[in-house]
N, C-alpha and C positions, 0 to 999 in steps of 0.2 A: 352254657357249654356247647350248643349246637351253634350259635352263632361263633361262638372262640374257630370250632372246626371247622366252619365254613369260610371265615377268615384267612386260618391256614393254608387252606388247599386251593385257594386266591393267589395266596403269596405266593407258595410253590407253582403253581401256573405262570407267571405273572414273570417270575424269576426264568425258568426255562422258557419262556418267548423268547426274552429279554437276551440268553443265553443263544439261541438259535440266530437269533440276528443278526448278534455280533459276528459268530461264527463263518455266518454267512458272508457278510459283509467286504474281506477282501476279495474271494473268488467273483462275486459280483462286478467290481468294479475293475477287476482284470480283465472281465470277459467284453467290457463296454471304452478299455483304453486302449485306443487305436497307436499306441507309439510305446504298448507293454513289447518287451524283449519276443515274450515267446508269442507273438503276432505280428513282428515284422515282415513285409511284404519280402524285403529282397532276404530275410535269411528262408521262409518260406522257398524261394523259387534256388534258395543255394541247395536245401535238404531236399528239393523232389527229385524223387526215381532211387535215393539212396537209402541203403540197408549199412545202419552206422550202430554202434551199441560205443561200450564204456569198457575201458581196459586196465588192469593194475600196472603193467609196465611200464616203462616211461617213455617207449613211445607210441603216442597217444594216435599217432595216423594206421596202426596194426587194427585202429577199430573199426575201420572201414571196410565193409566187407563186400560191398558193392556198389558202384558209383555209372553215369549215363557214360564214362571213356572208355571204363574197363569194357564193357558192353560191344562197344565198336571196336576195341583192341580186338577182342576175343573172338569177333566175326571176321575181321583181318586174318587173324594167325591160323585160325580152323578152315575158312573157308579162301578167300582173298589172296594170301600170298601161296596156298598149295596150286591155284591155277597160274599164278606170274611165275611160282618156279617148276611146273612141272611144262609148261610150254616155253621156257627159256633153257631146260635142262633137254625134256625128251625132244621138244623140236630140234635143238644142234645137233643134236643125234641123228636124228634124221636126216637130217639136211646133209652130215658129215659122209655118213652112208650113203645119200643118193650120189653126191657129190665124187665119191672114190668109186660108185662105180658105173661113172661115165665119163669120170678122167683120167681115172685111176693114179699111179706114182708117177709125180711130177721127176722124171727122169733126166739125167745129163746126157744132154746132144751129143756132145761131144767126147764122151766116154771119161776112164782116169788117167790123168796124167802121170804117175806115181811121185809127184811132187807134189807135197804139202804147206801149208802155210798156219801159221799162229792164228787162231781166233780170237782166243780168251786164254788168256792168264788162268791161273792156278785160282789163286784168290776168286776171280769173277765167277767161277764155275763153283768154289764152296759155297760162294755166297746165293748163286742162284739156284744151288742145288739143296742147302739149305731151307730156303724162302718157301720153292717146289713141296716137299718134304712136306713143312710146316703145314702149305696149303693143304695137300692132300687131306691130311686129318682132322683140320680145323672144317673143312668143306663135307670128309662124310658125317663127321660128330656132331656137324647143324644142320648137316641135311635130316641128322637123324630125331631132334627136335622136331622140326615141322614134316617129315612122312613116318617117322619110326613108328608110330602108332597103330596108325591105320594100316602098314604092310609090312615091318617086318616082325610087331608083337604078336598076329595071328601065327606064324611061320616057326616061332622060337618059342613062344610061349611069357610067360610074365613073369617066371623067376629069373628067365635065360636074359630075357631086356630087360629086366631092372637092372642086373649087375651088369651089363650092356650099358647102358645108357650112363649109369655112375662114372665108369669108367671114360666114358665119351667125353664127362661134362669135366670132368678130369685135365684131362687130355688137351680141351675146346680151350681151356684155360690157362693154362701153363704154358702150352706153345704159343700162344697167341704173342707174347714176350719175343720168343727169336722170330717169331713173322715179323713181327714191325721193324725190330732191328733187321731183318732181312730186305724191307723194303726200304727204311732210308739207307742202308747201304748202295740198295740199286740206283734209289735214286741220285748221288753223291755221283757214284761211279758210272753211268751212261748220261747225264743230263746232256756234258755236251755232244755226243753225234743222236741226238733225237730234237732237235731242235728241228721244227720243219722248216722245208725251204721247196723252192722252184723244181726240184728233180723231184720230189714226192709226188708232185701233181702230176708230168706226166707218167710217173710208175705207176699211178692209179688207174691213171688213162689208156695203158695199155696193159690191164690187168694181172699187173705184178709178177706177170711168168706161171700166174696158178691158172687163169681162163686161158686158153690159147695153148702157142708155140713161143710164145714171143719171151723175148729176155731184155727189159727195158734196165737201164746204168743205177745204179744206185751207190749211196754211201756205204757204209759201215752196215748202219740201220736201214732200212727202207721203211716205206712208207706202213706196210703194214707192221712191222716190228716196233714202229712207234708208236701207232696205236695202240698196242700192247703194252706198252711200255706206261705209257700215260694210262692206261686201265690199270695197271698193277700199281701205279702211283698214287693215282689220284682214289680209286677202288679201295684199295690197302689201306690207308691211310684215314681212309672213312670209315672203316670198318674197324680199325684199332680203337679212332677215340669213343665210337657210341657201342661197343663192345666193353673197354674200359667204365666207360659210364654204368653199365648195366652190371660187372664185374663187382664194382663199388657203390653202392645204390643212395642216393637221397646225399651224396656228396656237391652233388654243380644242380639238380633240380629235385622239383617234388614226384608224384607217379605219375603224372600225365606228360609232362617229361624225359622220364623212360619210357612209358610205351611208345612215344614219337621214335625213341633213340632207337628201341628196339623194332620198330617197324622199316626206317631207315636201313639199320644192320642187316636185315632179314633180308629186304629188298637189292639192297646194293651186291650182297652175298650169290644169294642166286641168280644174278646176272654176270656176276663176278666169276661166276662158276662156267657157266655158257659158256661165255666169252676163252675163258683157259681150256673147256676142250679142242675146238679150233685150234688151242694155240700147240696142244700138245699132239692135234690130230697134222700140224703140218709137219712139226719138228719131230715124227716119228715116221709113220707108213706115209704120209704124203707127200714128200719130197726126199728123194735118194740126195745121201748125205748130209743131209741137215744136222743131225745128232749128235754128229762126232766135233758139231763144232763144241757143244756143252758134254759132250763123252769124253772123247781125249784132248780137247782144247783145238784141235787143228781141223783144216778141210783141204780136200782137194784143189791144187790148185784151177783146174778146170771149173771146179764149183765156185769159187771165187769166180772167176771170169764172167761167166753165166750169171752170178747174182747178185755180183757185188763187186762189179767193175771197177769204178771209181774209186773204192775202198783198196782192190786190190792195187789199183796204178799210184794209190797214194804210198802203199805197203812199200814196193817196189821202188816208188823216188825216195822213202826214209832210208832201203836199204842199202841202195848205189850209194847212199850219203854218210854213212854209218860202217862200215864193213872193217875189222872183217866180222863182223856177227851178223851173215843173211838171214834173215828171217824167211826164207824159201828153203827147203830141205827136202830128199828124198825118202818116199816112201819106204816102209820098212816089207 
């Protein structure tokens, strides 16, 4: 009987080794194969630095909760581009300011003639006042993206900026549509007097009538209105599609991708921005009569002569040629 139980209690040992072993047996040999899945060197070096979990939705890249791009996005967007736009925004500002007040209003020499002449069409002026318009809102509503945080949620408070910001992102959105239509209309419509040529060089040359006294010949466009011209083109345009992009996500790339697009956007935006107060700081208090040419469509013939000589003497051979419908007319 004692030998029977000692038998037993053999077996049952003998069984549980045997039991252990086996158990054992695959984890071992996964920890010793060098080409197992979950010991790959390069998916190793894909998963480091990243915070990834398991998702029930179907799409599966929502599990990704941190990755080494997002990382750098995020130092970009917090840090990075609030110094590229707060010195492309507050520096123009200043400059615009030191600028008027040591030039002050670029004035007609020659006073008004009370003879006016056609600038812009009806059409040119909806459509650039449209474009205008658009930009404004698109330009505070991202500005308010990258600084609304930090300076105007202390100010308002976080119920007052949340529905602030909704509204923005709103706004950023929907019009972003008649901006672009906005700009390829301009583009359509001024391509051909912004084509450069030999008079732009020396307009530049002798500082376009803004340094100085001087009033160098220009076309239609000058030299600086072209440049504008092609910033609002080539700007706008870059700004529609990686805006678009970001609008409709994971449609033309993955997230690294969009945060490129988005860094692109951001950047081209507040230089885009810069760039248009200049344009608005001449076309308003910096040059007497500018305005009226996108206000009531006409200018002074005087202001023609002064800035846009050649444009005006071309106006002049269309109307000797055309009559009787002058395009010169008396001031009201």
């Amino acid at each position: 009987m004692t030998r029977l139980a000692r038998f037993v209690r053999l077996a049952i040992g003998a069984s549980a080794l045997l039991l252990l072993v086996t158990a054992a047996a695959p984890s071992m040999a996964q920890q010793v194969n060098p080409t197992a899945s979950a010991v790959k060197e390069q998916q190793l070096l894909q998963e480091l630095n990243r915070i990834q979990g398991r998702v029930s939705i179907p799409d599966q890249r929502s599990g990704v909760l941190e990755q080494p791009a997002g990382r750098e996005w995020r130092e970009f967007r917090n840090v990075t581009l609030r110094w590229i736009g707060g010195i492309a925004i507050v520096g123009m500002l200043a400059l615009l300011i030191i600028f008027y007040l040591s030039r002050g209003m670029v004035r007609l020499q020659s006073g008004r003639s009370g003879r006016t002449i056609v600038r812009f069409t009806s059409f040119e002026r909806f459509v650039h006042w449209m474009t205008a318009t658009c930009f404004i809102v698109l330009a505070i509503s991202g500005l308010n993206v990258t600084f609304g945080r930090p300076l105007l949620l202390p100010l308002i408070g976080h119920e007052a900026f949340s529905a602030w910001s909704q509204w923005a992102k709103y706004a950023h959105n929907y019009l972003s549509f008649p901006f672009t239509i906005g700009v390829l209309l301009i583009f359509v419509m001024w391509i051909a007097g912004n084509i450069p040529n030999r008079v732009d060089v020396d307009w530049l040359k002798r500082g376009g009538g803004i340094v100085g006294h001087d009033h160098p010949p220009a076309y239609r466009f000058n030299a600086g209105q072209k440049a504008v011209y092609w910033i609002v083109v080539v700007g706008g345009l870059l700004v529609s599609a990686t805006g678009y992009e970001l609008m409709f996500p994971f449609y033309l790339s993955g997230i690294e991708g969009m945060q490129i697009a988005q860094m692109v956007h951001a950047i081209v935006a507040v230089l885009f921005v810069g760039v248009m107060l200049a344009h608005i700081y001449i076309g308003t208090i910096g040059m007497e009569g500018a305005f009226e040419a996108m206000g009531s469509g006409t200018v002074d013939v005087n202001w023609a002569r002064e800035h846009h000589s050649l444009w005006l003497d071309q106006e002049n051979a269309r109307t000797d040629g055309a009559r009787p419908q002058p395009s010169v007319t008396a001031a009201e």
